[in-house]
C-alpha positions in Angstrom: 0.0 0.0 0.0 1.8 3.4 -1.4 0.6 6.4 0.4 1.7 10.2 0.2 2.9 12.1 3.3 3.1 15.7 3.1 6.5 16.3 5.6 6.8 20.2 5.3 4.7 23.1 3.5 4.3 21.6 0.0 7.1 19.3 0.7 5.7 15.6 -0.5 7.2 12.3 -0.1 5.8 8.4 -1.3 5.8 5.7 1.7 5.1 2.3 1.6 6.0 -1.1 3.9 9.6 -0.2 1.8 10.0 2.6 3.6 9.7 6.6 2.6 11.3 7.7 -0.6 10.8 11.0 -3.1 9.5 9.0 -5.7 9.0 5.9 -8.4 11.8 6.1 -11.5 11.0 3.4 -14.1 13.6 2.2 -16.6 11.6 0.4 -19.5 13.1 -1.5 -22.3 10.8 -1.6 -25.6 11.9 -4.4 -27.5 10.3 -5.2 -31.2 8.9 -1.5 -30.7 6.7 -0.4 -34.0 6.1 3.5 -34.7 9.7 4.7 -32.9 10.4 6.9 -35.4 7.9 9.0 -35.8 8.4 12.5 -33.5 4.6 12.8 -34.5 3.9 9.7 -33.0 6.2 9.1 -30.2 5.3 12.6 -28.8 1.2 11.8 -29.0 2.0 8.7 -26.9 4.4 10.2 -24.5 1.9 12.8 -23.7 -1.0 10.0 -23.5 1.0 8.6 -21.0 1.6 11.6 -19.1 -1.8 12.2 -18.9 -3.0 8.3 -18.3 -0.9 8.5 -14.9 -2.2 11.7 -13.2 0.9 14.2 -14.3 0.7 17.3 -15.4 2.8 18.4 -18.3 4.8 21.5 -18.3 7.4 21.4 -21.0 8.0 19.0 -24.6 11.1 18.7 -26.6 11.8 16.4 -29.2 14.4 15.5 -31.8 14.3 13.7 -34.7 17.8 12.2 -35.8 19.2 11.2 -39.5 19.9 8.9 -40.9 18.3 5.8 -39.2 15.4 8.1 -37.9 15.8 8.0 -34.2 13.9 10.1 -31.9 14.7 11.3 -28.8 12.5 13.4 -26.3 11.7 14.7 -23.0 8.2 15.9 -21.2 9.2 17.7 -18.0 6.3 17.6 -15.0 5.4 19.0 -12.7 5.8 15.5 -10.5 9.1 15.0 -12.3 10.0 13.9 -15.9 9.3 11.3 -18.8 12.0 10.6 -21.6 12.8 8.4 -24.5 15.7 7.4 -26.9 14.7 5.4 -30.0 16.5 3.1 -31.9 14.3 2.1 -34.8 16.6 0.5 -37.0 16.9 -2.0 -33.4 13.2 -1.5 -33.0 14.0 -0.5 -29.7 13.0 1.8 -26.9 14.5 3.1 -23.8 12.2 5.2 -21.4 13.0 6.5 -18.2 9.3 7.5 -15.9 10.3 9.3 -13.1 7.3 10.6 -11.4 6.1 11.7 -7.5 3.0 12.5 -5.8 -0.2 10.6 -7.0 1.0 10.5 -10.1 1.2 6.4 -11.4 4.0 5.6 -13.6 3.0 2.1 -14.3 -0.4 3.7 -15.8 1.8 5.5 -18.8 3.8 2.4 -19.2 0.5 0.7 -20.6 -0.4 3.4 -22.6 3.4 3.4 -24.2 2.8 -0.1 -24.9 -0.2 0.1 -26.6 1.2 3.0 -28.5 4.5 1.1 -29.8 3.6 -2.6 -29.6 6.6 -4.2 -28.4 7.1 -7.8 -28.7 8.4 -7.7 -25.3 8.5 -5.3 -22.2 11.2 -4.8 -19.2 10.5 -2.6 -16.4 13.1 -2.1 -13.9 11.6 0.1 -10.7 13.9 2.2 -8.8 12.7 4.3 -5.6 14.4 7.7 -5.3 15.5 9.1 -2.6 15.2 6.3 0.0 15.0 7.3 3.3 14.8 10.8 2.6 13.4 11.8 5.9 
């Protein structure tokens, strides 16, 4: 059971039977990924995943690279961040979800997958800031 614990004014931290910690960072492998290289496309499903787990979205950038069509990208929130690095001509993803608060980072994970239909998925979780307080 993950709960949030507000320690000081505005000051929120995520506490479970692990302990307290700042918040859940995700490191997903996309393997066999589909529509990678598309800044169109990866964008829309960033953002879809933003949205699916409770963030709010400040800021987008994303790049487009040449020759093999790579895109890379960032959405910076206001519960932390959501990134990617594609490697279409690998059909391969790497996305980092680091996000705080209420926000759900597993929820964007599933909207990522239905976005770029990988063949297969690994999540790695990491908690931040462990024993912060």
């Amino acid at each position: 059971m993950q709960s949030n614990e507000c320690v000081a004014a505005n000051v929120y931290v995520l506490s479970d039977q692990q302990g307290v910690y700042a918040g859940k960072h995700l490191l997903v492998d996309f393997y066999g990924a589909k529509n990678i290289d598309s800044v169109e496309h990866v964008s829309q499903a960033l953002v879809a995943g933003v949205k699916a787990a409770g963030a709010t979205l400040l800021h987008q950038y994303f790049h487009y690279f040449t020759p093999n069509g790579g895109v890379s990208g960032v959405c910076v929130l206001a519960e932390s961040h959501v990134s990617i690095h594609s490697w279409p001509e690998l059909n391969y993803a790497a996305v980092d979800i680091f996000m705080c608060g209420d926000a759900d980072p597993h929820r964007a994970v599933e909207v990522l997958k239905q976005s770029f239909l990988p063949s297969s998925v690994l999540v790695d979780e990491v908690r931040r800031g462990k024993n912060i307080i």
